[in-house]
C-alpha positions as CSV (number, residue, x, y, z in Angstrom):
1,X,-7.8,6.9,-6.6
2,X,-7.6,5.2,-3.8
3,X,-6.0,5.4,0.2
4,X,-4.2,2.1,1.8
5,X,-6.2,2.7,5.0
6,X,-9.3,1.4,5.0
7,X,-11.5,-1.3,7.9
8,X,-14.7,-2.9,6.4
9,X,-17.0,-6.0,8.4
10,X,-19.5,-8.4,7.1
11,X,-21.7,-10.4,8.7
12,X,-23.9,-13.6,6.7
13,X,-25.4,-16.1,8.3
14,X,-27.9,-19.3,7.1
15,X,-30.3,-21.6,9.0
16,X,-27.4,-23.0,11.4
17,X,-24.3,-20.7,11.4
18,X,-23.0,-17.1,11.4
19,X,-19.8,-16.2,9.4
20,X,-18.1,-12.2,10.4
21,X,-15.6,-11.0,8.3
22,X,-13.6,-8.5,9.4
23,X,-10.7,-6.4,7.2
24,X,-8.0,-3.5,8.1
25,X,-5.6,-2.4,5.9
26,X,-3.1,0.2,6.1
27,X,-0.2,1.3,4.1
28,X,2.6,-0.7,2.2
29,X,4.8,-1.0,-0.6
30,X,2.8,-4.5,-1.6
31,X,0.0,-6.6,-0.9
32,X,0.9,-8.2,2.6
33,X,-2.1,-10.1,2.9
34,X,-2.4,-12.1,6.4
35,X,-5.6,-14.3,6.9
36,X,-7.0,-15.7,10.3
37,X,-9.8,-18.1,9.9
38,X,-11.5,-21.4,12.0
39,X,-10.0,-24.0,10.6
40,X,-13.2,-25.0,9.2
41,X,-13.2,-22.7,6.4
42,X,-9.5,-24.3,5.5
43,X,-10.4,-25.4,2.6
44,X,-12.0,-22.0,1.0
45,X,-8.7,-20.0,2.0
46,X,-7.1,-19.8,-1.5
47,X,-10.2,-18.8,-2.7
48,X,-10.3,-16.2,-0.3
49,X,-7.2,-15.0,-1.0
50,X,-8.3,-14.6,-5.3
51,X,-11.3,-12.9,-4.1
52,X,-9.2,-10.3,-1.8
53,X,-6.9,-9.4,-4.7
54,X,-9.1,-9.1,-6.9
55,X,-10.4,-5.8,-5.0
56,X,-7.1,-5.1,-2.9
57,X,-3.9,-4.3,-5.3
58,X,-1.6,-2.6,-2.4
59,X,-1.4,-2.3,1.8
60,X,-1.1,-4.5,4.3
61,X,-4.3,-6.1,4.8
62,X,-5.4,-8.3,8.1
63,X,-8.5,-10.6,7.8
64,X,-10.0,-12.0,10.7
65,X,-12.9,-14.8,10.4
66,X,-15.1,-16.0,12.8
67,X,-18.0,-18.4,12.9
68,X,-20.2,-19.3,15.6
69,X,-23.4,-21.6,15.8
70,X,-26.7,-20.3,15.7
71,X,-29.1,-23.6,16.4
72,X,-28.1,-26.7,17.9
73,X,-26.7,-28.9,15.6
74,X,-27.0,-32.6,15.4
75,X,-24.5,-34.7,16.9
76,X,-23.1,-37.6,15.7
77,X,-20.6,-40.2,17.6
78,X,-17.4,-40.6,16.2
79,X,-15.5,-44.3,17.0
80,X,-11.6,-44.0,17.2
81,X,-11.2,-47.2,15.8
82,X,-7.4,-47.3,16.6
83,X,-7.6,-46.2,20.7
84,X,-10.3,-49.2,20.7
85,X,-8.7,-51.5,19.5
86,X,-5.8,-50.9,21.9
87,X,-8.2,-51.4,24.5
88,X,-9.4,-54.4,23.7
89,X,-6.1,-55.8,23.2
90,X,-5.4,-54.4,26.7
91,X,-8.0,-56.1,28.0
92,X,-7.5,-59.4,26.2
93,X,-3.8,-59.8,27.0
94,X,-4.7,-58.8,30.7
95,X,-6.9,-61.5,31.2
96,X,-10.1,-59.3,31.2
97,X,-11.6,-60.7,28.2
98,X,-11.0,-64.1,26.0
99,X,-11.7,-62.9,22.7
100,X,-11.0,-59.6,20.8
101,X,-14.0,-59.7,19.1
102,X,-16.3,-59.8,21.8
103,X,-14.8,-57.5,24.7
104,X,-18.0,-56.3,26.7
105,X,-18.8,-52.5,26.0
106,X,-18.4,-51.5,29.6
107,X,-15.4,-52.9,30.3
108,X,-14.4,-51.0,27.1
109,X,-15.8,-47.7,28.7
110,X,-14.2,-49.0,31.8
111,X,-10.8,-48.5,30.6
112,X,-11.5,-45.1,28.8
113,X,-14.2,-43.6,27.4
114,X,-12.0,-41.7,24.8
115,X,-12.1,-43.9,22.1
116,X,-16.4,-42.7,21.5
117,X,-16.6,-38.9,21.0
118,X,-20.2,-37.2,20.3
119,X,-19.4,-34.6,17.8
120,X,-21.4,-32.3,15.9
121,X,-22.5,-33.1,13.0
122,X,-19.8,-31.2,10.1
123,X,-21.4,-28.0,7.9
124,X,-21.8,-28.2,4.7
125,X,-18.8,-27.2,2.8
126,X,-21.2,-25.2,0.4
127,X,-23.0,-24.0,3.2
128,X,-20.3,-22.7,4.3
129,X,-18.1,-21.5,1.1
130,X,-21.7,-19.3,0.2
131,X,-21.9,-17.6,3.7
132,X,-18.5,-16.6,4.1
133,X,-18.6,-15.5,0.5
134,X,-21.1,-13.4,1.0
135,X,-20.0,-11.7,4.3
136,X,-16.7,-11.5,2.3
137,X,-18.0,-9.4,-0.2
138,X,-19.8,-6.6,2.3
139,X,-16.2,-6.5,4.5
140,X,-14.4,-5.6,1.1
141,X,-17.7,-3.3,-0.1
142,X,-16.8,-1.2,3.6
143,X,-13.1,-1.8,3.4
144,X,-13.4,-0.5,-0.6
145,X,-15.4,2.4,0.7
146,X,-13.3,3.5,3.3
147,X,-10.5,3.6,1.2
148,X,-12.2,5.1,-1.9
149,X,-13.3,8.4,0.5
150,X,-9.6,8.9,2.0
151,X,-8.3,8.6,-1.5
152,X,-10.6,11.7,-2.6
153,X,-8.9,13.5,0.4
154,X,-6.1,12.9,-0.2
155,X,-6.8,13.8,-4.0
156,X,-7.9,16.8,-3.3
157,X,-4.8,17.7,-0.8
158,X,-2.6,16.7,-3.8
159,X,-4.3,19.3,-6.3
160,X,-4.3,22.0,-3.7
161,X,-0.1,21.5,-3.5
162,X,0.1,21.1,-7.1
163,X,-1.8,24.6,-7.2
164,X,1.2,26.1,-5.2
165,X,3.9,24.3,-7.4
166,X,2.1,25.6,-10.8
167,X,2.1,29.0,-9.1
168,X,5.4,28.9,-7.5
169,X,7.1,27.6,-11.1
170,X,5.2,30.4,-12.9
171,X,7.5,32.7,-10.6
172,X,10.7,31.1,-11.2
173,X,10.1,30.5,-14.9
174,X,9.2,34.8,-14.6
175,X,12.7,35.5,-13.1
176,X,14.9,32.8,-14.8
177,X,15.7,35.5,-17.6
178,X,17.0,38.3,-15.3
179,X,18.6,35.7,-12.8
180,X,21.1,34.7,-15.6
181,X,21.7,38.9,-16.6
182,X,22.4,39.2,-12.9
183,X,24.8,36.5,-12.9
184,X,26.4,37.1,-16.7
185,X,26.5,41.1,-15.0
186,X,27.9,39.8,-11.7
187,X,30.8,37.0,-13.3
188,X,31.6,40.2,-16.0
189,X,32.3,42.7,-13.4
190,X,34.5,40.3,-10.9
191,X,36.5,39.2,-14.0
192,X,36.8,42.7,-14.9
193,X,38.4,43.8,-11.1
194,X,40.7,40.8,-11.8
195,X,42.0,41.7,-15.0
196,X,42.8,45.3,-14.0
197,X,44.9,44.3,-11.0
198,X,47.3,42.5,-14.2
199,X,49.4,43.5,-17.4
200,X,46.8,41.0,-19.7
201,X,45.8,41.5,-22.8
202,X,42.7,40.1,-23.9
203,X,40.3,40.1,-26.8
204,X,37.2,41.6,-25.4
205,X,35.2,39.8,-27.9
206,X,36.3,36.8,-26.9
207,X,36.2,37.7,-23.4
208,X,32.2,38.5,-23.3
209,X,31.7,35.6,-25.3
210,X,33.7,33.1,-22.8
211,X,30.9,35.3,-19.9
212,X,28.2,34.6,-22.0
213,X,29.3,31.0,-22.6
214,X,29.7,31.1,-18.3
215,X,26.0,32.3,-17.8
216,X,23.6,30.1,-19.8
217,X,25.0,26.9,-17.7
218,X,23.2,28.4,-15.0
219,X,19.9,28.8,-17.3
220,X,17.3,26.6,-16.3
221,X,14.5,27.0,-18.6
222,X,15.2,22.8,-19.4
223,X,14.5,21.7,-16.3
224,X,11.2,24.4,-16.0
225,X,10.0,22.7,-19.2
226,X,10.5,19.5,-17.8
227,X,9.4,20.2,-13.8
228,X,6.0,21.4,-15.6
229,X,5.2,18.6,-17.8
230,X,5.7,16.1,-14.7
231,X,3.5,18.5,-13.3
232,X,0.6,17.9,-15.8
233,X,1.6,14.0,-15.8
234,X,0.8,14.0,-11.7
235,X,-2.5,16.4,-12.5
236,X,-3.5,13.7,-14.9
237,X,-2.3,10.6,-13.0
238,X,-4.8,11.2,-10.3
239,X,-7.4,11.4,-12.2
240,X,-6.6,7.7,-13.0
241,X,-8.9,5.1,-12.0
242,X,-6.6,2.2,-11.0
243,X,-3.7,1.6,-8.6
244,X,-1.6,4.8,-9.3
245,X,1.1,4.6,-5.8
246,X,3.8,3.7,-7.4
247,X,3.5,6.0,-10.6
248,X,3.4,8.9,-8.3
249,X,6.1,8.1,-6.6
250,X,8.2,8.3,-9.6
251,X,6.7,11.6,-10.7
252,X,7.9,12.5,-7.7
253,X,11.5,11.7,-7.7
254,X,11.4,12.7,-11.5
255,X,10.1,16.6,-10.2
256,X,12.7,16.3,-6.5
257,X,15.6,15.7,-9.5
258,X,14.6,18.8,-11.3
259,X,14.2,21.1,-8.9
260,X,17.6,19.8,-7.0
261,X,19.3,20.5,-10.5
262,X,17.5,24.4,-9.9
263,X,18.8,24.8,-7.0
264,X,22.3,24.1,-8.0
265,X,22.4,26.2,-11.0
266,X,20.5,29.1,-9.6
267,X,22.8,31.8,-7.8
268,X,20.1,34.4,-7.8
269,X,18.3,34.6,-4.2
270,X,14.4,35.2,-5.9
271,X,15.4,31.2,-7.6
272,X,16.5,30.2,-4.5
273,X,14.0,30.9,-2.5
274,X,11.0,29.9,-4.6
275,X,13.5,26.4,-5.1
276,X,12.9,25.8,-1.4
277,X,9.3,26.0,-1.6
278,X,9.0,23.7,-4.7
279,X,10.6,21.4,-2.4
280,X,8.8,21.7,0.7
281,X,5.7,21.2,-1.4
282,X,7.0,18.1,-2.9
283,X,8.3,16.6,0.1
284,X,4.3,17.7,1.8
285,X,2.9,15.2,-1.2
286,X,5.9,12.8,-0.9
287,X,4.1,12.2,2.4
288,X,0.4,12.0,1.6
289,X,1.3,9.3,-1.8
290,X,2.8,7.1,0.8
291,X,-0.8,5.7,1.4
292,X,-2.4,5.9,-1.9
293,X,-2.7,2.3,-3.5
């Protein structure tokens, strides 16, 4: 089980350049991946992207690449053939030279030197694809890390609230019985005042049956049974090795349903007020799943 939060750097370098990878990532509903590299590595940025995937499933993650020279590099020159020709047709049509093949050098320069660049000499693209690889690979090991070790927190917070809801249901489940006597005893009596205020003559039978009848819809041994199977599905869920977010998330609205449908059946205060601590609890995970992967 894993966090969404999570900040990993790697560093590789060869015989001429230095490639730092850097990686944060913090919560979200999906992979919002954002990449900012030299345009050198342009062409190794879909492959980046597999490699990032492959290890993040959830959170938005930012990448930040950066590569700097360690040596001097040779230089090459690099002829803008189109700007020189321009120039020489500048020159010719100016008077400056009679033939376009043969314009002098320095009157070339003359006019503008831009057309001749030194440049250094381009890295090798698998020079560079193995170095950025490889410093790719230790930013998602830290970034992995990070994230695996604020997942077992928050693991670990998560079983201490389940604790209280397995307790807390064990006290509801204890007092369901006598909540619905209460109410079966309280709707029997009130019905009872009413009916000897009037002339009405009823079948008791039927009477205590129609109470009876009354009472169980405000049973809620149903939505116990159900509240603590969820509760062994979450229990088991995190135990799961793989992206599990979005599971618990619907565990969770599954349980908020149930104990909502408690809460609106149950007229008996020692329900009530164990209902409102189921929810709290659940609401206190609600918050910590919102950054698990």
């Amino acid at each position: 089980m894993n966090s969404m939060t999570g900040f990993g750097r790697g560093i590789a370098a060869d015989e001429s350049l230095q490639i730092m990878v850097e990686i944060k990532s913090v919560n979200s509903r999906f992979l919002d991946l954002h990449i900012n590299l030299p345009s050198t590595l342009n062409f190794f940025e879909n492959e980046l992207r597999r490699q990032i995937k492959a290890v993040l499933q959830r959170g938005k993650v930012e990448v930040n690449i950066s590569l700097r020279n360690t040596r001097d590099r040779e230089k090459v020159f690099t002829v803008n053939d189109s700007l020189a020709l321009q120039i020489r047709e500048f020159l010719v049509s100016n008077g400056f030279a009679q033939d376009i093949k043969k314009v002098p050098l320095r009157d070339m320069m003359t006019v503008s030197s831009d057309w001749l660049l030194l440049e250094d000499v381009p890295f090798e693209e698998a020079n560079l694809q193995a170095t950025a690889t490889k410093a790719l690979q230790d930013a998602l090991a830290g970034v992995a890390a990070m994230r695996a070790a604020e997942g077992e927190h928050l693991r670990r917070e998560i079983e201490g609230r389940i604790d209280i809801l397995t307790d807390v249901l064990s006290e509801v489940d204890a007092n369901k019985t006598a909540a619905v006597k209460k109410y079966e005893t309280r709707l029997q009596q009130r019905i009872e005042n009413t009916l000897a205020k009037t002339d009405l003559d009823i079948n008791m039978d039927r009477f205590l049956q129609e109470v009876a009848i009354m009472s169980d819809k405000t049973d809620i041994t149903e939505e116990i049974v159900r509240f603590g199977s969820h509760v062994v599905q979450l229990k088991d869920t995190l135990k799961e090795n793989q992206p599990i977010g979005r599971k618990l998330d619907f565990l969770l609205q599954e349980m908020n349903r149930e104990v909502n449908t408690m809460g609106s059946k149950g007229s008996d205060l020692e329900i009530t007020d164990r209902v409102v601590i189921l929810k709290c609890e659940l609401e206190k995970i609600r918050e910590q799943i919102q950054n698990i992967e």
